[in-house]
KEFI-632679 format. One line per 10 residues: for each residue x, y, z of N, C-alpha, C, O. Coordinates in pm, 1 decimal. Example, Ala and Ser with C-alpha at 12.3 -4.5 7.8 and 13.67 -1.06 7.14 Angstrom:
REM residues 2
1319.0 -569.0 780.0 1230.0 -450.0 780.0 1320.0 -330.0 780.0 1423.6 -331.9 846.5  1285.0 -225.0 708.0 1367.0 -106.0 714.0 1290.0 3.0 787.0 1340.9 113.8 803.9
***
This chain:
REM residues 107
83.8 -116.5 0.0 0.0 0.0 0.0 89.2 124.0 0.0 199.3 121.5 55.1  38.2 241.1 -66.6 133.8 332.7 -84.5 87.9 452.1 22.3 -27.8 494.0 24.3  171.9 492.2 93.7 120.4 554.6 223.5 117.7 742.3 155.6 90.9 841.9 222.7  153.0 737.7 13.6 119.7 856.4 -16.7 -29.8 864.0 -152.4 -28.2 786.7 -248.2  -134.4 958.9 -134.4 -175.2 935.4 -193.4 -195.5 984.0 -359.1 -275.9 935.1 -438.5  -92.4 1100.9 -386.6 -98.5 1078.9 -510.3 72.1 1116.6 -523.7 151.6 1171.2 -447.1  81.6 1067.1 -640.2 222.7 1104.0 -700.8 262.2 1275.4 -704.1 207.9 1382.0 -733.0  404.2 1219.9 -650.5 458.6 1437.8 -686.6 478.1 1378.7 -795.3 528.2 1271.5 -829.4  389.5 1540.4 -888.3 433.5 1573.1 -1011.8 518.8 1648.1 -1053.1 580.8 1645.9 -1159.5  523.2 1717.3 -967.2 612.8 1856.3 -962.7 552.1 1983.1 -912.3 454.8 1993.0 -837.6
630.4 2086.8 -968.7 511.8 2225.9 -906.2 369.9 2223.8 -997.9 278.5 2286.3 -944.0  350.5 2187.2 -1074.7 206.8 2221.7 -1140.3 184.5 2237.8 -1264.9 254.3 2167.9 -1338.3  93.9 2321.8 -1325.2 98.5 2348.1 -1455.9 131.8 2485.7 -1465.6 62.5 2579.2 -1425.4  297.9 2495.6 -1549.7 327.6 2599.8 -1553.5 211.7 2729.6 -1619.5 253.8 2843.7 -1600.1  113.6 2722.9 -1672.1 18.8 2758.4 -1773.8 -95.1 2815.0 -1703.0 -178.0 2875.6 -1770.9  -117.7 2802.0 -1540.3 -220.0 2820.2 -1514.3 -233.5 2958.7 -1461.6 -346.7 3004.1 -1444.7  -144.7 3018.6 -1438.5 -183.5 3137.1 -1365.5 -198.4 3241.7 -1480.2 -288.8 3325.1 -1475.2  -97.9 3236.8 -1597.3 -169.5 3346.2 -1705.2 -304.2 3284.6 -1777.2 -389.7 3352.4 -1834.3  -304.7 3147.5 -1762.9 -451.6 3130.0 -1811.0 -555.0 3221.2 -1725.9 -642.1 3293.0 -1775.1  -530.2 3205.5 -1601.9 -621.5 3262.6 -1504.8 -623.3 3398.4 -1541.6 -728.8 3447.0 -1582.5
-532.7 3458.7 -1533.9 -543.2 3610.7 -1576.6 -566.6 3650.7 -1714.4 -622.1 3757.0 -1742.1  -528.7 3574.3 -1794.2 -614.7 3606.9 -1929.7 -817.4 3574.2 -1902.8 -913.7 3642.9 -1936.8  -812.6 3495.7 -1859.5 -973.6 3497.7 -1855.8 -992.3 3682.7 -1745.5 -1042.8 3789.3 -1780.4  -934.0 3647.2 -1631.2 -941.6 3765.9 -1555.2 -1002.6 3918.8 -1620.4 -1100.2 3989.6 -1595.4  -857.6 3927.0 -1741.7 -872.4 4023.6 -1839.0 -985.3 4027.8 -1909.4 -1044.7 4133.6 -1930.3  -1018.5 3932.1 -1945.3 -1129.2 3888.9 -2064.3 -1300.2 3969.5 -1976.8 -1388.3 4046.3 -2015.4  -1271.3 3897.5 -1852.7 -1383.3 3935.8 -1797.8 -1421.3 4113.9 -1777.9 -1521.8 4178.2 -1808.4  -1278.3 4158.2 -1706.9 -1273.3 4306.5 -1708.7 -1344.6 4332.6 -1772.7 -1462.2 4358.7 -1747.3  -1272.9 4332.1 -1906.7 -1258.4 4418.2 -2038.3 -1443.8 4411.4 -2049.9 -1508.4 4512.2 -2021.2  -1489.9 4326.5 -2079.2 -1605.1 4244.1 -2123.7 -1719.7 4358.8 -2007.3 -1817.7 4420.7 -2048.9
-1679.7 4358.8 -1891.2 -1712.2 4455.8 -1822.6 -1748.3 4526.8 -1814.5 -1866.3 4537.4 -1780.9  -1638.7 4665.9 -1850.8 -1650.6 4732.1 -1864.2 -1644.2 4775.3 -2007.9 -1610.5 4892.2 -2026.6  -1669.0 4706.0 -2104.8 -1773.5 4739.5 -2233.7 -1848.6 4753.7 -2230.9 -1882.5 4850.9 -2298.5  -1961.1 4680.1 -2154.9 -2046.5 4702.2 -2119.3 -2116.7 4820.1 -2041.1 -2230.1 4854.8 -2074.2  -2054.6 4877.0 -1945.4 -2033.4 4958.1 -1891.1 -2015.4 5083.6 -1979.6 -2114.0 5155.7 -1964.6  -1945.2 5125.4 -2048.0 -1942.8 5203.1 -2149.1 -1965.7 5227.2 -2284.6 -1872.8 5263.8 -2356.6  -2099.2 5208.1 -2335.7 -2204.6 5160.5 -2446.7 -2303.1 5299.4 -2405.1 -2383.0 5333.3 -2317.8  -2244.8 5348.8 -2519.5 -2275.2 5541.1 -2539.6 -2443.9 5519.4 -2606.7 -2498.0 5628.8 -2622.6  -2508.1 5432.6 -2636.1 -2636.7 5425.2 -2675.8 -2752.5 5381.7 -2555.1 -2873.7 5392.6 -2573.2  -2679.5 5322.2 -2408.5 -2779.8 5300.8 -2292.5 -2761.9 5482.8 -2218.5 -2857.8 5539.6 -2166.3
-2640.1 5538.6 -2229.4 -2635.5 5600.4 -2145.4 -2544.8 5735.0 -2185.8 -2442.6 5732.7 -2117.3  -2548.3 5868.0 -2286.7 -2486.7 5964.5 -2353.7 -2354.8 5969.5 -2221.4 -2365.3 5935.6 -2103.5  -2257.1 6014.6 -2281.6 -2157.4 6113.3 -2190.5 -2048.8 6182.4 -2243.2 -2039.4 6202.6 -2364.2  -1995.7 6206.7 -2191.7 -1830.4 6261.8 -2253.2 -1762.7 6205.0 -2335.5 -1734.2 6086.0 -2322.2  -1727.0 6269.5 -2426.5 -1652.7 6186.4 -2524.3 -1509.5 6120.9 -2497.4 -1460.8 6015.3 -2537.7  -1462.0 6216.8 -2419.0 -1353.1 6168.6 -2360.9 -1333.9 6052.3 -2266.8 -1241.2 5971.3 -2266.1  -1456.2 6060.5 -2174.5 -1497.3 5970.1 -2103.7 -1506.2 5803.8 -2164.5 -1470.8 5697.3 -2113.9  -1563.3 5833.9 -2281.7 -1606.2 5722.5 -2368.6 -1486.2 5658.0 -2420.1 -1417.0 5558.5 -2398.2  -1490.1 5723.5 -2471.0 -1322.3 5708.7 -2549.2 -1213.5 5655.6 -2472.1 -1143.1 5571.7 -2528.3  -1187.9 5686.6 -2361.3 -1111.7 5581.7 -2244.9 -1194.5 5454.1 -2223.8 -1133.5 5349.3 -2245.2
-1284.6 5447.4 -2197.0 -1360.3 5321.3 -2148.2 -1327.1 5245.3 -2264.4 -1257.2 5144.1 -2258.9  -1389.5 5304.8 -2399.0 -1382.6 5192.8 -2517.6 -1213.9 5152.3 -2480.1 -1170.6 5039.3 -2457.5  -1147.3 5264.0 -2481.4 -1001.1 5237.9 -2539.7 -928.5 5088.9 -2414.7 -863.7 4988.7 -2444.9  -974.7 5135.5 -2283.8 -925.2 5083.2 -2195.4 -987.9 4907.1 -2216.3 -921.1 4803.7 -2213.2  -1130.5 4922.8 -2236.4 -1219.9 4723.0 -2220.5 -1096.7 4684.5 -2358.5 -1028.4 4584.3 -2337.4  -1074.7 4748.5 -2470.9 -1036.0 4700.0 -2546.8 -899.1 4662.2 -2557.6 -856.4 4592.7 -2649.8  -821.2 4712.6 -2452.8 -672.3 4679.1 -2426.1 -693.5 4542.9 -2379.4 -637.7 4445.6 -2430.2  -799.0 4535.9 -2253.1 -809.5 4477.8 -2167.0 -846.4 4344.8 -2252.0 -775.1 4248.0 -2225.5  -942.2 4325.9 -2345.7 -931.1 4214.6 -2381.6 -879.4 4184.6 -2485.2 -931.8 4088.5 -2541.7  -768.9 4244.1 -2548.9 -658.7 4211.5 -2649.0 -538.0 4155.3 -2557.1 -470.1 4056.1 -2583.6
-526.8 4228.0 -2458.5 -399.9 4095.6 -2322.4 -461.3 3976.1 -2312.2 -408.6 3865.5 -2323.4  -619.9 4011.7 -2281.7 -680.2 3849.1 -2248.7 -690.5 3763.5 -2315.0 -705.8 3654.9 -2259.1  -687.6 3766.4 -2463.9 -664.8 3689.9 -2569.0 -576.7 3629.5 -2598.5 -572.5 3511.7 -2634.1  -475.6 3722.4 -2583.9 -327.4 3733.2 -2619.3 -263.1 3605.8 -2502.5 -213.1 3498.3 -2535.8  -282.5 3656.1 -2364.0 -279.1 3542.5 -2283.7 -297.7 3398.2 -2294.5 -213.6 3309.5 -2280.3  -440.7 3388.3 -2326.1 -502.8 3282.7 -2347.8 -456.8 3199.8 -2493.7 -450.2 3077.6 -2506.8  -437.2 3269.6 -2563.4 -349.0 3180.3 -2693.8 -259.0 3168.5 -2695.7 -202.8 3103.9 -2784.2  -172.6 3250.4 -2554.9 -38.3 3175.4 -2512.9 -29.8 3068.4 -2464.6 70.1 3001.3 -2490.5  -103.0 3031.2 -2402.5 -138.2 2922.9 -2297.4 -201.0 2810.7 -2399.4 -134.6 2707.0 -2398.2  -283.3 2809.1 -2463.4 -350.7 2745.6 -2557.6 -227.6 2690.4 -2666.4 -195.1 2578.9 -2707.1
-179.1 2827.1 -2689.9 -38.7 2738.9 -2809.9 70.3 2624.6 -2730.0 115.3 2521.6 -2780.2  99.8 2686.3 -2570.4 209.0 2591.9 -2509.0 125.8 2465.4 -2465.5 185.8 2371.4 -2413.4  3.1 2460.2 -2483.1 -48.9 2349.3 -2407.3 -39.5 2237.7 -2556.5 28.3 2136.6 -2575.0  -143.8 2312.5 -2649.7 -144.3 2217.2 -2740.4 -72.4 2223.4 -2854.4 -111.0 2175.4 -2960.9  31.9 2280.7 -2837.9 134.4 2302.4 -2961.0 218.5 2213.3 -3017.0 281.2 2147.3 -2934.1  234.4 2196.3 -3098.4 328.6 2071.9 -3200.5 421.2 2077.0 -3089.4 459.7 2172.2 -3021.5  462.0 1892.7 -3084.2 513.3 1868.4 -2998.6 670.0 1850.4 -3055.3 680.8 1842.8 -3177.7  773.2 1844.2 -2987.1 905.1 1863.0 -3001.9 967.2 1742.8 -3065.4 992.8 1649.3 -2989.6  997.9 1729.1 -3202.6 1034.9 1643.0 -3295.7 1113.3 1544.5 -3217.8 1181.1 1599.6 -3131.1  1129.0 1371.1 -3223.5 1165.7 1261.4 -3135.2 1331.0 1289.5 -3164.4 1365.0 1315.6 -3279.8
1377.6 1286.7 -3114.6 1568.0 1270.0 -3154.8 1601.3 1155.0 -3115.6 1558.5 1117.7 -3006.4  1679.8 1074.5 -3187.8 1743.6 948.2 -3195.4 1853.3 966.6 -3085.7 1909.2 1073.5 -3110.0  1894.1 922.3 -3002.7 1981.0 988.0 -2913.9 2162.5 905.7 -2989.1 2201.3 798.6 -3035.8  2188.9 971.1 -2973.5 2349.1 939.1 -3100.1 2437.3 869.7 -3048.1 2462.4 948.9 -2957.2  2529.8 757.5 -3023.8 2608.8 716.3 -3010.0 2723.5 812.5 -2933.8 2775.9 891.9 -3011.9  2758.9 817.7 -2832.5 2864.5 836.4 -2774.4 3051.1 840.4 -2812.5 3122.5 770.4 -2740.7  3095.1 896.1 -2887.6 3229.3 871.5 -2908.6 3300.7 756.6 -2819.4 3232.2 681.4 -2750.1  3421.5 748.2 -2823.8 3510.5 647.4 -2717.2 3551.0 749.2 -2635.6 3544.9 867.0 -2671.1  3595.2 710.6 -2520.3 3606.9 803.7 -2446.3 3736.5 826.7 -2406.3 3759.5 905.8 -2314.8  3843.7 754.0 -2476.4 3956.3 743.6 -2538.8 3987.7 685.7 -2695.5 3935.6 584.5 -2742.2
4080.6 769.3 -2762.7 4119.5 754.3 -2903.1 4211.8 717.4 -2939.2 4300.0 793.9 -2978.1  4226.6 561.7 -2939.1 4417.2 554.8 -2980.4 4423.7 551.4 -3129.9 4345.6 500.6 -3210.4  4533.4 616.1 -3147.8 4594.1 659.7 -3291.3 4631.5 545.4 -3399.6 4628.8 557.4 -3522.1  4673.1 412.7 -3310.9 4694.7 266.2 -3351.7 4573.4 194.8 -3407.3 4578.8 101.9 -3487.9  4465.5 246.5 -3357.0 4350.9 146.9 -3350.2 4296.7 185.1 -3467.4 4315.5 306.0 -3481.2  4222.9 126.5 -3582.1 4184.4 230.8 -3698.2 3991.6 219.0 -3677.5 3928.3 117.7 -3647.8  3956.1 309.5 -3695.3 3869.3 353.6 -3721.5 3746.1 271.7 -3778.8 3744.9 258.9 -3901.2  3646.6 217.0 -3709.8 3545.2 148.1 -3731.8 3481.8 171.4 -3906.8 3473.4 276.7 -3969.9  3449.4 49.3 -3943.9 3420.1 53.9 -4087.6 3264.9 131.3 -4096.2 3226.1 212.9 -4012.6  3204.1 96.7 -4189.0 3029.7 99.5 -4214.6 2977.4 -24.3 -4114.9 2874.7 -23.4 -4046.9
3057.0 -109.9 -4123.2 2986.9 -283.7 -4046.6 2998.3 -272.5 -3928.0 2917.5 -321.4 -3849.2  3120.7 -193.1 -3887.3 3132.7 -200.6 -3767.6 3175.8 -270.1 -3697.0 3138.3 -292.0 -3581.9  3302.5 -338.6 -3780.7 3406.2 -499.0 -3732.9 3568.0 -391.0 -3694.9 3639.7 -450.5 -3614.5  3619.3 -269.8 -3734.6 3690.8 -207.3 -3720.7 3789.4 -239.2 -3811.5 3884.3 -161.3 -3819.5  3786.7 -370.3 -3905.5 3891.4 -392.3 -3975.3 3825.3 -354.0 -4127.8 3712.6 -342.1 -4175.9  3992.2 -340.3 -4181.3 3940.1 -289.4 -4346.0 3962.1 -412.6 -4429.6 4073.5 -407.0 -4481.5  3897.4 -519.7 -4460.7 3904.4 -663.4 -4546.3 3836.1 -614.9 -4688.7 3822.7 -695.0 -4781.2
***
């Protein structure tokens, strides 16, 4: 019986906390668009004009975030490498040099 009950994985998923804050953003923004929609409620143009300008920063990070996270999660994965043969870890000058076969002699 294993007296622990789940496996260390490690610290976690590196991915989750800008996921979190990209939605975060998303929500803001989403927000306060809402919030500043010059056809429920007239005002300052200037006024307006920040609100639009600001929800719309706000959810161009949150996007931006989130398809960071989205590309490292499900992104083409890292081509397999054959792992290569090791040199000798000494080279004598006498010894000649392994063929194609791999018998070291030249017949």
């Amino acid at each position: 019986m294993n007296p622990k009950p789940y496996d260390s994985r490690g610290a976690g998923d590196p991915t989750a906390v800008p996921a979190a804050l990209g939605l975060a953003l998303l929500a803001v923004g989403g927000w306060l668009l809402t919030t500043a929609r010059p056809w429920q409620k007239p005002g300052h143009p200037l006024t307006l004009g920040l609100g639009w300008t600001a929800s719309g920063a706000l959810l161009v990070c949150g996007l931006v975030l989130l398809a960071r996270c989205v590309r490292t999660v499900h992104g083409r994965p890292a081509p397999y490498e054959v792992p290569s043969e090791a040199p000798p870890a000494t080279s004598d000058p006498d010894v000649p040099a392994p063929t194609e076969a791999g018998t070291g002699t030249d017949d």
